[in-house]
Every structure is written in C-alpha cells, then in structure tokens.
C-alpha positions in Angstrom: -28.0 9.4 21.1 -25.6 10.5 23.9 -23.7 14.1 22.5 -20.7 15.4 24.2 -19.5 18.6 22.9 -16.2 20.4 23.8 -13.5 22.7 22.5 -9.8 20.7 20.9 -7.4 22.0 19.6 -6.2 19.9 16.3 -2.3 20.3 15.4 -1.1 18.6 11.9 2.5 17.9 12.7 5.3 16.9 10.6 4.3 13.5 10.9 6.1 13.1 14.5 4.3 12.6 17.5 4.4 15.9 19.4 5.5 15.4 23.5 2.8 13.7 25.6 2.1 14.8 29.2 0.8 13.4 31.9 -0.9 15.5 34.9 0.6 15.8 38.1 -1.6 13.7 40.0 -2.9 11.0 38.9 -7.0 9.7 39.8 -9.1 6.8 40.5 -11.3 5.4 38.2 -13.6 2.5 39.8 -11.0 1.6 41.9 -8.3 1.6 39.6 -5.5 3.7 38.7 -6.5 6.4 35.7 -3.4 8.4 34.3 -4.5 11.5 32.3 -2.6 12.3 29.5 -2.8 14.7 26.5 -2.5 13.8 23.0 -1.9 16.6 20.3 -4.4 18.5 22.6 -6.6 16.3 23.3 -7.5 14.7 26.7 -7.1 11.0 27.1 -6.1 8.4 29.8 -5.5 5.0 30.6 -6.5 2.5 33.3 -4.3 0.3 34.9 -5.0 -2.8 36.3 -4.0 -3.7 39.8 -2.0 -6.9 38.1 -1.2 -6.3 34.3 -1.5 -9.4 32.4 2.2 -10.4 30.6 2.0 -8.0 27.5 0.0 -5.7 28.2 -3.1 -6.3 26.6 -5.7 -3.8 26.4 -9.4 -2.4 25.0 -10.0 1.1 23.6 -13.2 2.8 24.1 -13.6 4.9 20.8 -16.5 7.0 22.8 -19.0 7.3 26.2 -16.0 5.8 28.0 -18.4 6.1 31.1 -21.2 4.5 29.8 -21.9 0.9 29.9 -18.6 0.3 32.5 -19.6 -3.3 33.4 -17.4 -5.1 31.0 -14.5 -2.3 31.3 -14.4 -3.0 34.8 -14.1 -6.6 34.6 -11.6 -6.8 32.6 -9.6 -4.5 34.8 -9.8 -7.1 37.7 -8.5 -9.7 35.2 -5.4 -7.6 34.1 -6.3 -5.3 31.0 -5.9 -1.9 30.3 -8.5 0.4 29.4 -7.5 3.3 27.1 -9.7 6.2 25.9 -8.5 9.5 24.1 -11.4 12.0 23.4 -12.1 13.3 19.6 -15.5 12.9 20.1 -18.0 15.5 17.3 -15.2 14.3 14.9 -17.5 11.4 13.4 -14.5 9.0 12.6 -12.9 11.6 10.4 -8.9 11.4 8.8 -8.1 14.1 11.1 -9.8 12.3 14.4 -7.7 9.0 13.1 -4.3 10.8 13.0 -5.1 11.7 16.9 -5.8 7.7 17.5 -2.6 7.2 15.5 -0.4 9.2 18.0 -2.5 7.4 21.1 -1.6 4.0 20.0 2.1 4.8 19.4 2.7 6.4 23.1 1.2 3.2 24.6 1.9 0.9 22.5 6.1 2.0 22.5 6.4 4.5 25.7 3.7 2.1 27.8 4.8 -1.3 26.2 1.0 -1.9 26.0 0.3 -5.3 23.2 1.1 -4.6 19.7 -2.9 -5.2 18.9 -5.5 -4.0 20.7 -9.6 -4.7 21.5 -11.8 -2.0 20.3 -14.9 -1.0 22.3 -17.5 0.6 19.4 -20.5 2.2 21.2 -23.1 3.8 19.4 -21.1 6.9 17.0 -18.1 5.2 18.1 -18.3 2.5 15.4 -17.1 5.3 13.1 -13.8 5.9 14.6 -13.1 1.9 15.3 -13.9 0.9 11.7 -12.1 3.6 10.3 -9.1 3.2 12.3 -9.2 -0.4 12.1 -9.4 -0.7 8.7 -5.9 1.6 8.2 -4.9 -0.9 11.0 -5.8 -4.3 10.9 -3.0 -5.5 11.8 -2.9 -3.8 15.6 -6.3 -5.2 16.1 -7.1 -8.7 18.1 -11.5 -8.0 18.5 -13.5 -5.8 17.7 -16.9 -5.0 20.5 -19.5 -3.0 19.2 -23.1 -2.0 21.3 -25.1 -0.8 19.2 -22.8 0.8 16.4 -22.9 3.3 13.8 -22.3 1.7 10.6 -23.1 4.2 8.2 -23.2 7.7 8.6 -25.7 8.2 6.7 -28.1 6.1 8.7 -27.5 8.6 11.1 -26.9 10.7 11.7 -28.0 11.6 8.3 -31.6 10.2 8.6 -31.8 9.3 5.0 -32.8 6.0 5.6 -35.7 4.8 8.3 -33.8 6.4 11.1 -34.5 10.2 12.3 -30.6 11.0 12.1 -30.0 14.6 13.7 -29.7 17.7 11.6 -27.1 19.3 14.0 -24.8 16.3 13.8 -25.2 15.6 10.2 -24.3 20.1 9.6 -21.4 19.2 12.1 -20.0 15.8 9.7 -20.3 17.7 7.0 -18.1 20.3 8.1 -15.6 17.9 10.1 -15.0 16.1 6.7 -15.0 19.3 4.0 -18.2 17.3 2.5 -21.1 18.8 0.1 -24.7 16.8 0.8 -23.7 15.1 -2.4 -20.5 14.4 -1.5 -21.6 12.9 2.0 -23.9 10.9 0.5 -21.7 9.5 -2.2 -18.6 8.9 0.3 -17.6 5.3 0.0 -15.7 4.7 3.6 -18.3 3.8 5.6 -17.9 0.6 8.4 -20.1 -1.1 6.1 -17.5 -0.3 3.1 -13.5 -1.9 1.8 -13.2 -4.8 4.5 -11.2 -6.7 2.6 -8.4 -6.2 4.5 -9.9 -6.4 7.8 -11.8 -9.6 7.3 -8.3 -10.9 6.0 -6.9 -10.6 9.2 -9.6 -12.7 10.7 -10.8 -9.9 13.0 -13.2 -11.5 15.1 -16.1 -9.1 15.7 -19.2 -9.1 18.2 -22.0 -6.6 17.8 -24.6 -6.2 20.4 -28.0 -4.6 19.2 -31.8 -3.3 19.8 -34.0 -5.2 17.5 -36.1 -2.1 17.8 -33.7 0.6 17.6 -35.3 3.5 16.0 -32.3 5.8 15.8 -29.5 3.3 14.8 -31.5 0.6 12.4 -29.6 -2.5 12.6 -31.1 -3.0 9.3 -29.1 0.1 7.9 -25.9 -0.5 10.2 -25.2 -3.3 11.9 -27.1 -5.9 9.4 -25.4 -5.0 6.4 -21.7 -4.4 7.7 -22.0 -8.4 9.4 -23.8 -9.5 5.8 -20.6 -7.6 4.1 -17.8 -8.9 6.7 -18.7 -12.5 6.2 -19.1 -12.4 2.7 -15.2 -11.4 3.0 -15.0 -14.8 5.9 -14.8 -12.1 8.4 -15.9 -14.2 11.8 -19.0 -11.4 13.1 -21.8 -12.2 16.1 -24.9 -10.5 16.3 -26.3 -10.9 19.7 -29.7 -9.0 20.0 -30.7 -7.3 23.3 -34.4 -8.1 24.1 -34.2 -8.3 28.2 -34.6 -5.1 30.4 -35.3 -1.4 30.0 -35.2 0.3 26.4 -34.6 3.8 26.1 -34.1 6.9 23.8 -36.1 5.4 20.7 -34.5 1.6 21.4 -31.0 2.5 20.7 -29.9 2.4 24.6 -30.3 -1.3 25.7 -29.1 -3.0 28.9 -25.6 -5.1 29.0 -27.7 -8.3 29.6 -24.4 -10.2 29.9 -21.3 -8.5 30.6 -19.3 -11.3 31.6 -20.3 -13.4 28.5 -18.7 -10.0 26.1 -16.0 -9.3 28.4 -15.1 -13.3 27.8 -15.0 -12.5 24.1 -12.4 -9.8 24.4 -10.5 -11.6 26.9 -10.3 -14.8 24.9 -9.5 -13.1 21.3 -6.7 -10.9 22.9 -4.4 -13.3 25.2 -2.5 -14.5 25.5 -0.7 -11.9 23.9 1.3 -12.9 20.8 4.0 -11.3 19.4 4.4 -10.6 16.3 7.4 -9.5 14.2 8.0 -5.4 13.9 8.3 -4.1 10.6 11.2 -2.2 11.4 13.1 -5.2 11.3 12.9 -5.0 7.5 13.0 -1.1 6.5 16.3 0.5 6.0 15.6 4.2 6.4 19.2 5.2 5.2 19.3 8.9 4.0 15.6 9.4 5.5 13.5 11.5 2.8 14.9 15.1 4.4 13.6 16.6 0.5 10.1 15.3 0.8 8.6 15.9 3.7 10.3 19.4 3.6 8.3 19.8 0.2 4.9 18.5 1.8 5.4 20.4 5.1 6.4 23.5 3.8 5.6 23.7 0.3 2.5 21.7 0.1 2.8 20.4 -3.2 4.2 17.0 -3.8 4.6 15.0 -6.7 4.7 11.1 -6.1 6.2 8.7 -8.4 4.9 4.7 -8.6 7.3 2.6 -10.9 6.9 -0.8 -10.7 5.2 -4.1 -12.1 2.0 -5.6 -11.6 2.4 -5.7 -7.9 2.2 -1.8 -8.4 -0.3 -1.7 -10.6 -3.0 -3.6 -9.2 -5.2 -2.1 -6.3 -3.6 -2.5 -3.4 -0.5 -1.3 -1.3 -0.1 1.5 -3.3 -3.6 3.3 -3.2 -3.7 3.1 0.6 -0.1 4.6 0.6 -1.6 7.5 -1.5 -4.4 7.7 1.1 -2.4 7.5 4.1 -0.3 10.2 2.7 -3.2 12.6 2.1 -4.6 12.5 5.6 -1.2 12.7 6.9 -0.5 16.2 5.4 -4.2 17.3 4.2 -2.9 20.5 3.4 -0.9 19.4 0.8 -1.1 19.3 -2.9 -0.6 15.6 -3.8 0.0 14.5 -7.5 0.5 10.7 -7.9 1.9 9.0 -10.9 1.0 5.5 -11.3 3.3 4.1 -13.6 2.9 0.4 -12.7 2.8 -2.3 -15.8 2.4 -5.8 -15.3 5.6 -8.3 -16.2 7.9 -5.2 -16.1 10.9 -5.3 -14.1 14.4 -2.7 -13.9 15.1 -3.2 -17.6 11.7 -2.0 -19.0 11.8 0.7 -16.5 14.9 1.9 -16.9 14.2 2.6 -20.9 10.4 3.6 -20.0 11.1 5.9 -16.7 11.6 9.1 -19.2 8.0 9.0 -21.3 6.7 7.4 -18.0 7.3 9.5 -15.4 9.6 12.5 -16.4 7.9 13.7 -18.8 5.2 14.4 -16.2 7.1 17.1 -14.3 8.8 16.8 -11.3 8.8 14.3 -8.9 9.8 14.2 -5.5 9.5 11.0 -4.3 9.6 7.7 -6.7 9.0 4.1 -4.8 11.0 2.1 -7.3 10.5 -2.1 -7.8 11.3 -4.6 -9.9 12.6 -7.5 -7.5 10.0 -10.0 -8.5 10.0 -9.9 -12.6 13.6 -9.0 -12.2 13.9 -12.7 -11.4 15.8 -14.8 -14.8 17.4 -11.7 -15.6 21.5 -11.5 -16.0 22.7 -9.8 -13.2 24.7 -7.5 -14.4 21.8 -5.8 -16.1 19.6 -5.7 -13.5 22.7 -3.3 -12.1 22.9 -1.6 -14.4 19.4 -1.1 -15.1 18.4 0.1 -11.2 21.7 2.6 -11.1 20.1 4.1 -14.7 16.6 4.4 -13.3 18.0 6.1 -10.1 20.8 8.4 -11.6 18.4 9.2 -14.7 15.6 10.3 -11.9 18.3 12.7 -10.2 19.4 14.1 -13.3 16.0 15.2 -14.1 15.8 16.6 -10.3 18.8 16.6 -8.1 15.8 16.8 -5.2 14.4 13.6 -5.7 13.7 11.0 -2.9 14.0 7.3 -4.3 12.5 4.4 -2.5 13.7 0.8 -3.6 11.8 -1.8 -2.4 12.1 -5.6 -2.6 8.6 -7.6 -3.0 8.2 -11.5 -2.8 8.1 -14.7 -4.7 8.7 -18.5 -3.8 11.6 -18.8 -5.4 13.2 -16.3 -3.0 11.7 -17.8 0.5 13.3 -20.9 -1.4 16.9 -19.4 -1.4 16.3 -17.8 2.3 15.9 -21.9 3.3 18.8 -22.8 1.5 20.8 -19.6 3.7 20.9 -18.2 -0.2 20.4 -14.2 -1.4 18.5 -14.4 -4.2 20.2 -12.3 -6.6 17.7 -9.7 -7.4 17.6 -8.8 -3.6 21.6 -8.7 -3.5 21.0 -6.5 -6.7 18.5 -4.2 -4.9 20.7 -3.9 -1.9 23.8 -3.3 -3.3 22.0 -0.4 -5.2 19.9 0.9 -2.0 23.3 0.9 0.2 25.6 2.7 -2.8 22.6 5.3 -3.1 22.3 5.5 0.4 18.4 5.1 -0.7 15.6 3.9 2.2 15.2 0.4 1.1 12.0 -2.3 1.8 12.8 -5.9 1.8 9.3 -7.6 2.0 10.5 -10.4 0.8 12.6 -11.4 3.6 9.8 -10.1 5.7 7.3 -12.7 4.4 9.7 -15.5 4.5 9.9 -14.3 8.4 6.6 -13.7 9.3 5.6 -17.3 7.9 8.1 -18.9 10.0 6.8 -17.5 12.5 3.4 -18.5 11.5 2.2 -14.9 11.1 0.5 -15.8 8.2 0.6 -18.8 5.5 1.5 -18.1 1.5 -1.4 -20.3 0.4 -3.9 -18.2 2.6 -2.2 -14.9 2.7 -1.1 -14.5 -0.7 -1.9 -17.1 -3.1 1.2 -16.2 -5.8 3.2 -13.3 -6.4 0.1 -11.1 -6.1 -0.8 -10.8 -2.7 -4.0 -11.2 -1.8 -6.0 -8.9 0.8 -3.7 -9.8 3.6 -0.5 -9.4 1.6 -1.7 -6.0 0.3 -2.3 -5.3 4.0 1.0 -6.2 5.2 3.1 -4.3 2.1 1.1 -0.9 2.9 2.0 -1.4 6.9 5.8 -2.0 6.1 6.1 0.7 3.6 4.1 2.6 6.0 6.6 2.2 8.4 9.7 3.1 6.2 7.5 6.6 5.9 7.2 7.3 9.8 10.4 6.2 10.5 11.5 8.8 8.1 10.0 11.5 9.6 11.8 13.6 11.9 11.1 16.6 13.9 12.5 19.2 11.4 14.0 19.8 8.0 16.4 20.9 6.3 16.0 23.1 3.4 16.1 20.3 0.1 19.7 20.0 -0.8 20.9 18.0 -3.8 21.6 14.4 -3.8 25.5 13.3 -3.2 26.1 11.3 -6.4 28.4 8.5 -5.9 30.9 7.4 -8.1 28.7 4.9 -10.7 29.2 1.3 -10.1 29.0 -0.3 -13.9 29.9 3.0 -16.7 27.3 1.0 -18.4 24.7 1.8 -17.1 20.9 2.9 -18.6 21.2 6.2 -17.2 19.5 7.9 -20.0 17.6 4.9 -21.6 14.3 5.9 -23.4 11.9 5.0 -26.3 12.9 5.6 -29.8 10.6 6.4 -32.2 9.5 3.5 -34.5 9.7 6.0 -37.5 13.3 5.7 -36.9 13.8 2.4 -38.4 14.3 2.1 -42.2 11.7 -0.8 -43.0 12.3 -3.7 -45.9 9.8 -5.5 -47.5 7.1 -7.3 -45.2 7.7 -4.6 -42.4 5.1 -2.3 -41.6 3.1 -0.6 -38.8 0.1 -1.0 -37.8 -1.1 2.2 -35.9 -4.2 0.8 -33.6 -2.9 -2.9 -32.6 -5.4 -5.4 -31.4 -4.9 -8.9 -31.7 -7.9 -10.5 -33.0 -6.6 -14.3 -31.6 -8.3 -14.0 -28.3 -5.6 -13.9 -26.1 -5.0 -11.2 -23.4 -3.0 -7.8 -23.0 -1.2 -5.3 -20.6 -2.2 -2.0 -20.6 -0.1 0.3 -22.3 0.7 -2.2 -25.3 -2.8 -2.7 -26.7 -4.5 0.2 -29.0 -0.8 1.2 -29.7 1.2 1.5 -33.1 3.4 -1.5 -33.6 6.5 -2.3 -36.0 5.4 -6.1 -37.5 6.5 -8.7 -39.8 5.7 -12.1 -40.1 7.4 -13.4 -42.7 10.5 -14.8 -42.6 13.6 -13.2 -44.2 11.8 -10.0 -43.2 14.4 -7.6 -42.4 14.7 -3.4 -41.0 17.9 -1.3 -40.1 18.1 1.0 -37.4 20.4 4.0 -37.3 20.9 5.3 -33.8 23.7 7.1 -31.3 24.0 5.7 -27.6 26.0 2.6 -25.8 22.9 -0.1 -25.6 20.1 -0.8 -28.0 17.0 -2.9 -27.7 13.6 -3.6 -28.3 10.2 -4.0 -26.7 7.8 -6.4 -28.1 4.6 -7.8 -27.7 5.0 -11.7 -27.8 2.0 -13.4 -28.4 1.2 -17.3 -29.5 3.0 -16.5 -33.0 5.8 -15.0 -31.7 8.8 -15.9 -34.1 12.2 -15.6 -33.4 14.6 -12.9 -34.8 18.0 -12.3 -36.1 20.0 -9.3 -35.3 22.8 -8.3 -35.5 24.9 -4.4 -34.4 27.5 -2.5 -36.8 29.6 -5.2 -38.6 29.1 -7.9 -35.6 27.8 -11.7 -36.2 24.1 -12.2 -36.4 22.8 -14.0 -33.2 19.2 -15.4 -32.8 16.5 -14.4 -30.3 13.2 -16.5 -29.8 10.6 -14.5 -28.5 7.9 -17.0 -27.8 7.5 -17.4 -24.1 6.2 -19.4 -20.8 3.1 -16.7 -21.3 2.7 -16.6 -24.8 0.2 -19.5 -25.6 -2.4 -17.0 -23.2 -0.7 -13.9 -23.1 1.1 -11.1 -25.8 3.3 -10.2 -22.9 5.1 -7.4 -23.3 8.9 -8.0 -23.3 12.1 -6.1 -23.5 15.1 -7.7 -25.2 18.8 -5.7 -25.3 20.1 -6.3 -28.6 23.4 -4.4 -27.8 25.1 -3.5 -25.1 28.7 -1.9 -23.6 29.0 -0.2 -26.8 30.7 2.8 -27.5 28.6 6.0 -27.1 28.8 7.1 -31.1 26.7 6.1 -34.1 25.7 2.9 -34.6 22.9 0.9 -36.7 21.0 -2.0 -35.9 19.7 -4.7 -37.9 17.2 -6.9 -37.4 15.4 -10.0 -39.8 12.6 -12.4 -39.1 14.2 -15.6 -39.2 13.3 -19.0 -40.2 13.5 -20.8 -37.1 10.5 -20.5 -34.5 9.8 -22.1 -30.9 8.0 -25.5 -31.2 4.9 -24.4 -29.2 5.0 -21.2 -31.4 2.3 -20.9 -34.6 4.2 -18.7 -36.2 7.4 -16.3 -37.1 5.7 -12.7 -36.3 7.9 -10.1 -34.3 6.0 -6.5 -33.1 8.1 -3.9 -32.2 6.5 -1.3 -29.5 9.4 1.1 -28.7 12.7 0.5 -29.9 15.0 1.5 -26.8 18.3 3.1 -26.6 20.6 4.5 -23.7 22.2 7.4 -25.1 25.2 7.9 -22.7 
C-alpha cells in the first residue's frame, strides 16, 4: 500500500466555502495545463484539457493522482478534466468529505465543470469515493475503482485474511474519534447503505488482483459488487492476471487503459443537464437563528413534524447526518415527531405534547402537503398558521421550515396549469411567515418531464422509494446551504405578522379523556389493542382510548377554547357519531374510511369550530346509522382536541 503523509490544516466553517486561491503560476502536468489551487488548506488542482468537451465533464482521482496516469491522460486528449484535492491519511472520514464538498462546489459553479462527475477509486481511495458518493449520488455519472478499499476493516484493520497495517488502522481510529469496538461495529463502510446509489443506476467498474494479499477482493471488492447488484446497481469486475504483480498482489498493471478510459467516457457524455434544485427552494428569511445557535452555541435542537413521509427512514435521517458532519462540534438533539396519515390538522392539536414539551427547539421542518390533500381549505390555513405561531410562542427564536412533498393528484393539477390547493395553502403560509419553503412536488413533476426520473421507477406512490428519498434529502439539502451565509447575527425574535384567519389553532393541544363525563356504554380502555387483525400507527396502539359501541351511547364534554375536536382510531367497525356543541343542532359524522377495512387509521375530526373563546360543552352519541362496508357502530376516542385561544 502506497502511504503519503503530510501536514493540513482542517477548518470547520459556517457552512460557507471559505475563498479559494489559485497560485501564481500555473504548471504542466503530462502536457497539459495543471492549476493549483487550495481548498480550506488543502492542496488540490485541476487539469485542463487542450479542447474541453461541451460541459465540462470530468474524473476525480480520490488518491495516488500520479499513479496509474494511463487512463487520466487519455481522457485528457479526448477533452476531460482531471481533478484531485489531497486529504489523503483521512481514510474517507466526515471531515475529509466536507473538504470534497467545497472542491466540487468551486468547479462545479466557479469552473462550470458537469453537474456529475467520474470518480477514480484506487486502492484507500475507495473510501473517500463511496463515502462521498453515497451523500452524493446524484453528482455522480461512473464510478472506476483499481483495486479498492471496501471495508476498512479489511484493511487496513487486518481483521480478516488481509495483514491490514497497525499504523494506519491507530491513525483511522483517531481520524474518526473511534474505540476498536466502535471501528469495528461502524456501519458505513463502501460495502454498506447503497440503496441510494444503486437507485441512481451508478454504473461501477472495479479492476482487481485475484491474488491480492493486502486488499482481498473477497473482503472488499466481492462483497460490495454482490451488495450493489442485489440493490440493481450495474457493477464489473474485471480481474488483472497479465504482467508484473507487486507489493503482496495489490499493485497490478493497467492491462487495458483504453478499454476503462472508454467506460468513463461513455457513462459521462455527453453531458446531460439536469434541473438545479434551487429552482424549487425559497430561502426567504434564511435561518440567521440556527446556524448562529450551532456555530456559536453548539447546541441545537431539531424539530421533525410531519407524516409518514417523515417518519419512515429516509430524507430525514440523512438530513440529521449531514447536519452532524457539517458542524461536529455541535450538540444536536433531534425530535422525530413524524406519524403516518397525519397532516396540519393533527399537527396543529399534537405539536404541544409532541414537540414542546420536549424543550426548545430551534429549527422545526414542518409538512403536511400530501395527507393535507381532501381537507377544507380553510382549515388547512388555519391549521399551518397555528402550528407556526404556536412554535414561536413557545420560542420567539425558532426557525420553521415548510416544505411541500408529492402525490399524483398534484402532478395531475400541474398538467391541467392547476395549484393544487394544499401547495397554494403552503405557500400562502411560507410567503406571510417569510418561512424558507421546499416545493418537491413541483420539483418531481419537473424533473419527470424532463425525464430525470420516472414515478413508477423512482417512487412507486407517495412514499418515495430509494431514489425519491435521495432527491428530498438533496433539495432540502440545498435549502440548508443556501441558507448559510458568511456570518450571523446575534438570534433576534421573529417579526410576527398580522394573523391571516383569527381562527386559527394557535394553541391547539390534547385534552385529557378524563375530561369527558361518560354515559352508559362509555368507557376506557387503558392498553388498546385491537384483537381483529388489522394494522396500526405508532403512537395510537398500547394507548388508553374513550369507546363505545353501542348505539344511543352518549358522553358530554365541558371545555374553554374556539374549536373542539376529536381524534380516533377508525378501524373496520368504525360507527358513525352524533354530536352536537352548546344548544346547536346535532349533525352526523361517519368515521369508517377508504383505510378502515385494513387499517384503524388514526383520524382527527373538528367537531366545532369559529367559536367564541369562553366555555363550552360538547356532546357526543353513538348513532344508529353506520357506513355500508362498516361491521359495526364503535367510536374510540384518543385525545380529545381543543384550541384554547
């Protein structure tokens, strides 16, 4: 194994990419012209070609930029840039990747270089290339690798067939704050999460030593290509048996240059353009309060509310992630307070036990877009102007983030030149607030036109699949760095804008179930768990629930506040439900659903509303109507809500 060692300097910046210079004079390298730059103190450069292909494209050598030149060069004479910044001893670490960050943003928008770029893996290099590419697989078009480091602990840990080298495995340790135990239990290896890379159709090409004694491709390169194309990542193995072998099989010759150069060249032009994700990020009032919390104070509080598009593994974890390694030195606590089938209504009643009552938080990424979809309009207003004001009241510091997430039915409006309304709804909100705002969903609809990516490949449904999940973290990622700017000022409180409905949920919450004054065939059932087969969400399973089944049923309420409502749990029985508020008529409610028959979906119902902020009291009876599909009359009460004004 080839070891370079030098002195860096490492700088963690506010997130900005510090000034780059180039030196005064500028060298050859084989022939060609080599500018030499510095990235956040690190020495780097790039090649020009004498006749730069149209966009740019280009290959990054991850490490040994001098070894192995043949395909390098030949790629030159056919109009590629070669790029190489040096973090070499850093073994692929967060810190190593923030330095790659800042190199592809000065060529990619300073040089104009192509939005994706060729990687060039050889030997330790694998570990930067996967771990970059993985955080980016996006900017990639191929990925090279001669015989590549797959996992660390191959080497240069040794613990498998492989000597590894102590010095180097002491120095990874350090480089990435790790115990032994931790090493060896780290999860983020090139043979580890390609999910999102293989979604992207990454073409890969590994070239290997059948008898390499120091890099086993059984430990490294065998298992990442079995891994990639379990995912359908498209991966080549093409073994190395001609010419000299050296330094226990792990140098090989470049048996065919031209044949590896002709992979790159064919998987990265012609360059194609895709659409920039700052096209659909509104960055508004920036997010001055946070990052002057994570740079300064280093500790940060981090808010998810959302739906199932939140709660599942996906966008949101590698948002944590990307924040950690951004600002290492920070104290990070992360809420996750994503339920499936819950849009601005549920949140606006939940956000208090949720997410308040956990302390402060500094920044919450608010959505409900996507199950906001069937309801009324006018309390999807005044639902998202609760959850935002009620999230300032509890800290005039906060930094809200509304985001807008995809379904068909909106691409189907955006081809009829229609706003959907729960995007008009978001936007209206964002631009009153003055709140950075995502709209993925027009960002999907784009990208497909311009055959970026398919729905039936690329997400599937409303859930997006690996690729979606990829794309949301990149946009939102976005929003985040295009928020950043080159200082702070100290956290100021948020301008509060006249409200734009006085009805609002601005102090909605749960209400205790021991409120209600219960009639015959009411009771509550402290451990609920349907015993008819049928699924749950989390958070409204195991809990106590209000329930009746019977019809003529009935419970009274007493409560203070302008709205009033209920959450429930509607199952295949659900029944339907007469209510009524103060002296007013009795109107019915069904609760059986699309869902129910498979699902007790959890589902909030406002059962008064606009009302005047005194005393009021609530009555509710089971009815004897029911839905036709329903097999029975039963009602279960969660949380009784209320919006005390």
């Amino acid at each position: 194994m080839i070891k370079f060692k030098y002195l860096f300097i490492l700088t963690i910046t506010l997130g900005a990419f510090l000034p780059v210079k180039a030196q005064d004079k500028n060298t050859l390298w084989k022939g060609f012209e080599k500018v030499t730059i510095n990235i956040d103190g690190h020495d780097a450069y790039y090649v020009k070609p004498a006749h730069p292909l149209p966009g740019n494209p280009w290959v990054w050598r991850a490490s040994f930029p001098d070894w192995h030149t043949e395909i390098d060069s030949i790629l030159l004479t056919r109009g590629f840039y070669v790029a190489f910044v040096n973090v070499d001893n850093q073994y692929g670490a967060p810190q190593a990747l923030q330095v790659w960050d800042k190199f592809y943003a000065y060529l990619t928008e300073k040089q104009a270089f192509a939005h994706k770029v060729a990687l060039e893996a050889v030997s330790r290099g694998g570990l930067y290339v996967y771990g970059w590419a993985k955080r980016n697989p996006d900017k990639v078009s191929c990925i090279y690798g001669e015989t590549p480091v797959c996992d660390f602990k191959s080497w240069p840990g040794g613990k498998g067939k492989g000597p590894g080298d102590a010095n180097s495995w002491k120095e990874l340790k350090e480089v990435y704050h790790f115990t032994e135990e931790q090493a060896l239990a780290y999860k983020d290896n090139p043979i580890d999460n390609l999910e999102g890379l293989a979604s992207f159709r990454v073409p890969v090409l590994h070239t290997i030593g059948l008898n390499d004694k120091l890099v086993p491709p059984d430990e490294n390169t065998y298992i990442f290509a079995k891994n990639y194309l379990a995912l359908g990542g498209p991966v080549s193995i093409q073994p190395i048996t001609q010419g000299p072998v050296e330094l226990q099989g792990h140098h090989v010759k470049i048996d065919r240059p031209g044949y590896y150069a002709d992979f790159i060249y064919s998987n990265s032009y012609p360059v194609k353009n895709a659409l920039p994700y700052s096209n659909y990020v509104t960055t508004a009032s920036k997010l001055n309060n946070f990052y002057y919390t994570v740079t300064v104070k280093k500790k940060a509080t981090v808010s998810f509310l959302g739906g199932s598009i939140t709660f599942n593994p996906g966008w949101r974890n590698k948002i944590c992630r990307y924040l950690k390694e951004t600002y290492p030195e920070t104290d990070f606590h992360f809420i996750a307070a994503g339920i499936p089938s819950l849009g601005s209504l549920p949140h606006a009643f939940r956000v208090q036990r949720d997410i308040l009552d956990s302390g402060k938080t500094d920044l919450l990424f608010l959505e409900a877009a996507v199950n906001d979809r069937g309801t009324d309009s006018t309390t999807q207003v005044r639902a998202l102007e609760g959850i935002v004001r009620h999230a300032r009241n509890a800290n005039p510091y906060t930094d809200v983030i509304l985001m807008a997430f995809v379904d068909q039915q909106k691409m189907e409006n955006y081809a009829k030149g229609k706003l959907s309304p729960e995007l008009f709804n978001h936007e209206l909100i964002a631009k009153h607030y003055n709140l950075p705002y995502v709209n993925l969903a027009l960002e999907v609809n784009d990208k497909i036109k311009n055959k970026e990516l398919t729905w039936n490949d690329d997400f599937k449904d409303i859930h997006p699949a690996y690729y979606g999940q990829e794309l949301y973290f990149a946009t939102i990622r976005t929003l985040l760095q295009e928020c950043v700017e080159a200082k702070y000022k100290v956290p100021f409180k948020m301008p509060v804008p006249q409200v734009i409905d006085k009805a609002r949920y601005e102090n909605g919450s749960y209400y205790d179930l021991a409120n209600a004054k219960l009639g015959k065939g009411w009771q509550i059932t402290p451990d609920w768990n349907p015993k008819d087969g049928l699924s749950t969400r989390p958070g409204f399973v195991h809990v106590p629930v209000l329930n009746a089944d019977e019809p003529g049923a009935e419970l009274t309420l007493p409560f203070k506040g302008n709205a009033v409502g209920i959450a429930v749990v509607a199952g295949g029985d659900a029944g339907t439900i007469s209510y009524a508020v103060d002296n007013g008529p009795y109107k019915d409610k069904d609760l059986f659903t699309e869902f129910s028959s498979w699902l007790h979906l959890p589902i909030y119902h406002l059962l008064g509303d606009n009302l005047s902020n005194g005393n009021h009291m609530l009555k509710i009876k089971i009815s004897d109507k029911k839905n036709n599909a329903s097999k029975g009359h039963a009602c279960r009460i969660v949380h009784f809500l209320v919006n005390n004004k």
